[in-house]
N, C-alpha and C positions, 0 to 999 in steps of 0.2 A: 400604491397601485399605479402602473400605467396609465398615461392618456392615451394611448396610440389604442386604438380597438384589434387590430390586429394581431395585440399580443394576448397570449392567453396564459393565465395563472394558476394551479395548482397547487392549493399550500398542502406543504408536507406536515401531517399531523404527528404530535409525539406528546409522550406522557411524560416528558423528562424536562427539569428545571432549565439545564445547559445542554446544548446539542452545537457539535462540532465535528469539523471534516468530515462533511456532507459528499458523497463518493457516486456520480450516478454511473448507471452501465447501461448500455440493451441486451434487453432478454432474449431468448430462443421464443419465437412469435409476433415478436414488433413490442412487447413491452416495455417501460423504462422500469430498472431497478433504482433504490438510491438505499444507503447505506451510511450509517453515521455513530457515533461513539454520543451518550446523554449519562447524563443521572444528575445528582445535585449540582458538583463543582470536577472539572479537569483533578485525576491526580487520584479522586478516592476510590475509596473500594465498590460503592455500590455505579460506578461510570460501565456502562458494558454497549456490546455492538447491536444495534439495533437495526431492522430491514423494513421497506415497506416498496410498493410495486405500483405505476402507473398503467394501466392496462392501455393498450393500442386504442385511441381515438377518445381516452377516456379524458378527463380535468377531476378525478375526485381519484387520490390515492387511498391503494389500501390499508386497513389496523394496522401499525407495526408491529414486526413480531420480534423478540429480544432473543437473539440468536449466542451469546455466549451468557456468563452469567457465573464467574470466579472471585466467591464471596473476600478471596483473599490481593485482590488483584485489581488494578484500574487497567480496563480494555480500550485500546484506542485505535486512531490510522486505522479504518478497514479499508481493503482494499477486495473489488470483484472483478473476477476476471473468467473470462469464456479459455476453454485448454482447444486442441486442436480436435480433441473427441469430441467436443460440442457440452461439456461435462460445465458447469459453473462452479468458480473457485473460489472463497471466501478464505482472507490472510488477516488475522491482527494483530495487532502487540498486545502483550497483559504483564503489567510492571509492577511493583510493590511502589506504592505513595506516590514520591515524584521523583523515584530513584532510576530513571531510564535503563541506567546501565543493568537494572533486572530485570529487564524486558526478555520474556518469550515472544515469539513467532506463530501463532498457532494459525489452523487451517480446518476447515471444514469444505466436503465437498457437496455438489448437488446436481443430479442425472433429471431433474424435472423443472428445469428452469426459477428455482430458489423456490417450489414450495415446498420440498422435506432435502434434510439436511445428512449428512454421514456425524458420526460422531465427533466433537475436534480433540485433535491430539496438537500436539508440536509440531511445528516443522520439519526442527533440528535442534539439536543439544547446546547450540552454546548459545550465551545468553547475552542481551546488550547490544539485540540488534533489529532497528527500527523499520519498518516498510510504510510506506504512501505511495508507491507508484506500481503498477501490472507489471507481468512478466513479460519477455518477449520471444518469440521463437527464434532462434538461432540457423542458419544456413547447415548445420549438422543434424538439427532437430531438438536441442536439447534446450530447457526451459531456463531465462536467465531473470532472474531477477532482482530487483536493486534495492539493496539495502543502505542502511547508516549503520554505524557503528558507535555507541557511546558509551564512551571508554572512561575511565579513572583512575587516577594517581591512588598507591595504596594508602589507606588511613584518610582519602577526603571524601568527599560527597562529590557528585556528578553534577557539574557546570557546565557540561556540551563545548565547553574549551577544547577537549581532544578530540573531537567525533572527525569521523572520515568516512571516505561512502567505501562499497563493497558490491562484488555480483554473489550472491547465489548461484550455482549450478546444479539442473538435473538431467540427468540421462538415460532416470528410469520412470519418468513421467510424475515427479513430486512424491514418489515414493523415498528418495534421500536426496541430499542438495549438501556442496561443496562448498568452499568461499574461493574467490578472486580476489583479492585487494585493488583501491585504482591506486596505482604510487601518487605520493604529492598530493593529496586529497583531504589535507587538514584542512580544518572546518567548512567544506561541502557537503553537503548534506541533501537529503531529498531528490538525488538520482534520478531523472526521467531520462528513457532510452526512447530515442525515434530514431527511424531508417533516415539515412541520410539517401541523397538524389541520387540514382542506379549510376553508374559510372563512376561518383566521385573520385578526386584523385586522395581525398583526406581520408576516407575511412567506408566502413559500407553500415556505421552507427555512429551517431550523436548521445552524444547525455550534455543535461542540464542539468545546472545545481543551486540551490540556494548556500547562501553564505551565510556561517555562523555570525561572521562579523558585519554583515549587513555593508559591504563594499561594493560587491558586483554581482551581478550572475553570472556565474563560470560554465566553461564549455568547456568539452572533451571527447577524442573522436574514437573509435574503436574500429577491431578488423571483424571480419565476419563470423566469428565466432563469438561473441559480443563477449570476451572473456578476457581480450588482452585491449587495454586501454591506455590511453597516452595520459598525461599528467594532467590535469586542469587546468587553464589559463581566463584570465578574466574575458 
């Protein structure tokens, strides 16, 4: 616990053994969302995305409620995100075991500020590819969002030795979504796009990355369609 009285604490309640990547957002109203992957251990089938809501001016969050639930699948990386319709978007992966490279994308959407939910489908059909970080709106308008990619040699198991990042494109508002490749992007991973400074002369987007091999954090700058990006460099 803090000494400093000024800080104030909130524990986030849950019914789950492990809880990981803890995802918070603001709500529509002033509430704070947070969003997180639990169940026993990382990997197995009963791990799924679980939600729970601080209410504006509150310190006691609410029940969490278990928002996917794929007896055949470990749910992880949620990520929430507000669209430009004011809509809330829920993204996570759902993988077989600890096999990455079977990861779905799936998505659920919500018009009432994360108390009911649209059904979740897929995002999109191909498989082995990761999210943690929001979408961003694009200067054309179309939704970009950053993925990884975990990839594998035919005949071995998935060691994240090959993963590379990736954008997502939409242009029909998350109703279908494209790929972008960033070239040179072995082992970067975890994609985060921010607006670079209005005039810059490097780009009118930044991404950061983690590194598979634990070296540096890599940067890479993009044009205003956040769809053509330059190579990574440490």
């Amino acid at each position: 616990r803090p000494s400093d009285p000024a800080v104030q604490v909130a524990d986030l309640p849950t019914p789950c053994v492990q809880n990981h990547a803890a995802y918070l957002w603001p709500l529509p109203g002033g509430d704070l969302g947070c969003a997180w992957f639990g169940g026993t251990q990382e990997g197995l089938a009963d791990i799924s995305i679980w939600f729970a809501r601080l209410p504006k001016g509150s310190r006691q969050w609410t029940r969490p409620v278990q928002l996917s639930d794929d007896a055949a699948r470990s749910e992880q990386n949620p990520v929430l995100w507000t669209a430009p319709d004011g809509a809330l978007w829920l993204f996570h992966t759902a993988q077989t075991s600890g096999h990455q490279d079977t990861a779905r994308v799936r998505c659920r959407r919500s018009t009432d500020g994360g108390i009911t939910w649209s059904p979740p489908r897929d995002a999109w059909a191909e498989t082995g590819r990761f999210v943690r970080q929001p979408p961003v709106v694009a200067a054309d308008g179309a939704w970009v969002l950053p993925v990884f990619r975990c990839r594998t040699t035919p005949g071995l198991r998935w060691s994240g030795d090959d993963d590379d990042s990736a954008v997502m494109v939409s242009t029909d508002a998350g109703a279908s979504w494209t790929e972008q490749v960033v070239p040179d992007s072995l082992g970067c991973v975890h994609m985060n796009l921010v607006p670079a400074t209005p005039g810059s002369a490097e780009g009118a987007w930044l991404a950061f990355y983690r590194s598979r091999w634990a070296d540096h954090v890599w940067r890479s700058t993009g044009a205003a369609d956040a769809r053509t990006w330059q190579p990574p460099r440490p």
